[in-house]
N, C-alpha and C positions, 0 to 999 in steps of 0.2 A: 692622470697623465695629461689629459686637456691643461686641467689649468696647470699645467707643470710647463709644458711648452708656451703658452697663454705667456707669464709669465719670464719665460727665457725664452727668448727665439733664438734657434738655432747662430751661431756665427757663420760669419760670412767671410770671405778673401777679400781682399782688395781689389776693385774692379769686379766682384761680383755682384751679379741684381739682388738687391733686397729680397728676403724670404717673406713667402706673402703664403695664408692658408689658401687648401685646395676650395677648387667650388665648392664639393659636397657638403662642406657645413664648417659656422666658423661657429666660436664658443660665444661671443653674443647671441648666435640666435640659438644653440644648441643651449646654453646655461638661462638665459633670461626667459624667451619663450614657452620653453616646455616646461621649465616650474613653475611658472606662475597657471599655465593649463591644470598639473598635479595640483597644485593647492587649490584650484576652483573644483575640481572635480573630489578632491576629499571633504570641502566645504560644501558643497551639495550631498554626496554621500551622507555626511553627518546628518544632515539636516533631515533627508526623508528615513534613516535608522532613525530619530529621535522620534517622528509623527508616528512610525509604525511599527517599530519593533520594542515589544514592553519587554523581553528576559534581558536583565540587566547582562548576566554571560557573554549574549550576541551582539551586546550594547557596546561592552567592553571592545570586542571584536575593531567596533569601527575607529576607536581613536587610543585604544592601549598601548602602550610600548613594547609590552609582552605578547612578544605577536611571531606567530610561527604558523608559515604555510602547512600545510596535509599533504597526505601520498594523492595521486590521483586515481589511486584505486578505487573500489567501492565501498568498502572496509563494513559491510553490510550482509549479516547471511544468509538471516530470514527479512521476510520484510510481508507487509499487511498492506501496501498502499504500492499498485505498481506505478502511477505516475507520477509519485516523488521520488521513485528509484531510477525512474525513467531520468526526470529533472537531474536528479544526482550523478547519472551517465551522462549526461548532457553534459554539464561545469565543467568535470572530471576530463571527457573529450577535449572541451576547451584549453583548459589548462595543457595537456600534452601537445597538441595544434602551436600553442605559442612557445614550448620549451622548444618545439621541432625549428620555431621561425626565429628562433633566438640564438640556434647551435646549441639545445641544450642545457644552456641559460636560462633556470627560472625566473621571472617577472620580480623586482624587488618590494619585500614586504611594504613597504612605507607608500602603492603608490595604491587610488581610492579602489580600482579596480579588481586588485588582487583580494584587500581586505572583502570588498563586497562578497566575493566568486565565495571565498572562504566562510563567510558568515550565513549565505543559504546552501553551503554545503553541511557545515557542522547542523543545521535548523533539520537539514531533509534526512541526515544521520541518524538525530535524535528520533525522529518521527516517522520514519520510514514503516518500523513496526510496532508503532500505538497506534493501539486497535479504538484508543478512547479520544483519536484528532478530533478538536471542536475545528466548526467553522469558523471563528473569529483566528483562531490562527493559519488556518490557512488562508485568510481572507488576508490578515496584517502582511502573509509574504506577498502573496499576491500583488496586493497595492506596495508593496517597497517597488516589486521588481518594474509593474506598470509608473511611479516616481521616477523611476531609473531612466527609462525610456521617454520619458517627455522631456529627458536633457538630453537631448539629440548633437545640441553644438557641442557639448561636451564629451560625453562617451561616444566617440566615431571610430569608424572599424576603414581599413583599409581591403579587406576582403571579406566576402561572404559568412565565415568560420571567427567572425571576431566578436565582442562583446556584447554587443547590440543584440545580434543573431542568437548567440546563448542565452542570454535572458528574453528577447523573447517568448525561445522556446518552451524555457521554464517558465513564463507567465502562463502560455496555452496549460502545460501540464493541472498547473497550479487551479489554473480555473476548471479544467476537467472534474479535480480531485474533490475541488469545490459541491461542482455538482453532484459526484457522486454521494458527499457525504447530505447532502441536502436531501436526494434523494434516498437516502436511508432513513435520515430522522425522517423522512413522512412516511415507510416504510414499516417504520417502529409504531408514529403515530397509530398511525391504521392497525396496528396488530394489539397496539393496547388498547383500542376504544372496541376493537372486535370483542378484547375481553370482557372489559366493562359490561359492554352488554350480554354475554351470556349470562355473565354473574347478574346483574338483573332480573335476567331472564328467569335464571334460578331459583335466585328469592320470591321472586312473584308467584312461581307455580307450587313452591313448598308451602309460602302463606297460604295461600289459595285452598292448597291438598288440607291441609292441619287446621282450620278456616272450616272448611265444609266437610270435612269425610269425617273424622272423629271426636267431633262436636255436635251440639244442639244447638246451634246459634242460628236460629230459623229466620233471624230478623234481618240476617246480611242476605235473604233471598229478594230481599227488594231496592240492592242496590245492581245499579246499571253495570259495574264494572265490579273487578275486586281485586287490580289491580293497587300496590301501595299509594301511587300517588290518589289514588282515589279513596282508598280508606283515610290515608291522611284527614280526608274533609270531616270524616264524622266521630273523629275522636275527642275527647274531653279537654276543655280548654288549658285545663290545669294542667304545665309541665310540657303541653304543646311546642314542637319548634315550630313551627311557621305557623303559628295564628293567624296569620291574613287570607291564609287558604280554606280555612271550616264556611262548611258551610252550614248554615244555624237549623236551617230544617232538617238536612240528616242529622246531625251531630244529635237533635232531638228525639228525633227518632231510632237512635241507634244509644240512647244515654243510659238504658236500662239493661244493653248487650253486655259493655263494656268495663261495667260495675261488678258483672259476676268474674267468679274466679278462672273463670275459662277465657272470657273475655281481657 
């Protein structure tokens, strides 16, 4: 309709003043302005999806033609990770927030902001409930959404509730989730080296038991330890893994033990 009137200006009577557009905006500044703003800001988009987001899918997302906004619901039942559900209510807010300042009007597909909102919504969908999120992916959303935000001249909000704001939020979440997963793998760490060690612990005291209780090998009474890494030292060279470890006077003394069939 702009450029329809753009092109026909209304007629005039004779003797009447020239039809001139209203203040609130002429279609130079309306048509020139704001697309070249859209294409810097999908030109940017692109560019930090390409640094940071490797699934080709969400890749698609930022420059595809097939491209279809989401419900703003949660569309999530269960979920394993409450602050990418959190994240995911966040967007979803957003998105209704601007249908409401639009009359209802959803935001059109083609503009960088919509694609973005859309592409760590579908990311926080998929992963909301894997139980198996590495850190590197939640690290890769993270740094898109902190990309996002160091284009300040570009993505600018008009109020409180607008883009900036939402991602944001979703960068806090993001980095929350972060830590918690970090603090699991050292969690995990900690609980398999717990194991490790009992199982050692184990080994040590059955050698030891089967070593000394139901044997005659009177000759292991004169070593200090009887721990494995310690017998290690006085075993026979032949078939040894770590030969750098024997040590030549026990190994000597202990070479007559470990020749019998007990030994």
């Amino acid at each position: 309709q702009v450029h329809s009137v753009a092109s026909h200006p209304p007629s005039r009577a004779p003797g009447q003043r020239p039809w001139r557009w209203p203040r609130e905006g002429r279609p130079a500044a309306m048509g020139c302005g704001t697309s070249k703003l859209h294409q810097m800001q999908l030109i940017a988009m692109q560019a930090a999806v390409d640094k940071h987001v490797e699934e080709a899918g969400l890749r698609e997302l930022a420059s595809g033609s097939d491209f279809q906004a989401t419900s703003t619901e949660r569309g999530v039942h269960t979920w394993e990770h409450a602050q990418l559900v959190t994240a995911l209510d966040v967007l979803n807010a957003y998105q209704r927030d601007r249908e409401v300042q639009g009359c209802g009007l959803s935001a059109p597909s083609d503009m960088a902001e919509t694609r973005l909102v859309e592409l760590l919504k579908r990311w926080l969908r998929q992963n909301a409930n894997n139980a198996n999120l590495s850190e590197d992916a939640v690290r890769n959303m993270r740094d898109l959404c902190r990309e996002v935000l160091n284009h300040q001249g570009l993505f600018t909000a008009r109020t409180s509730r607008g883009l900036p704001n939402a991602i944001s939020v979703v960068y806090s979440h993001l980095t929350w989730q972060l830590r918690e997963i970090l603090e699991r793998d050292h969690s995990c760490a900690e609980l398999m080296q717990r194991m490790l060690s009992v199982g050692r612990n184990l080994v040590s005291d059955v050698v030891t038991f089967l070593l000394m209780g139901p044997t005659s090998l009177r000759q292991l009474d004169a070593l200090p330890s009887m721990e494995v890494v310690a017998l290690w030292t006085t075993m026979p060279t032949e078939g040894h893994p770590l030969p750098d470890r024997i040590d030549i006077r026990r190994q000597r003394e202990l070479e007559g033990t470990w020749r019998t069939l007990c030994g």
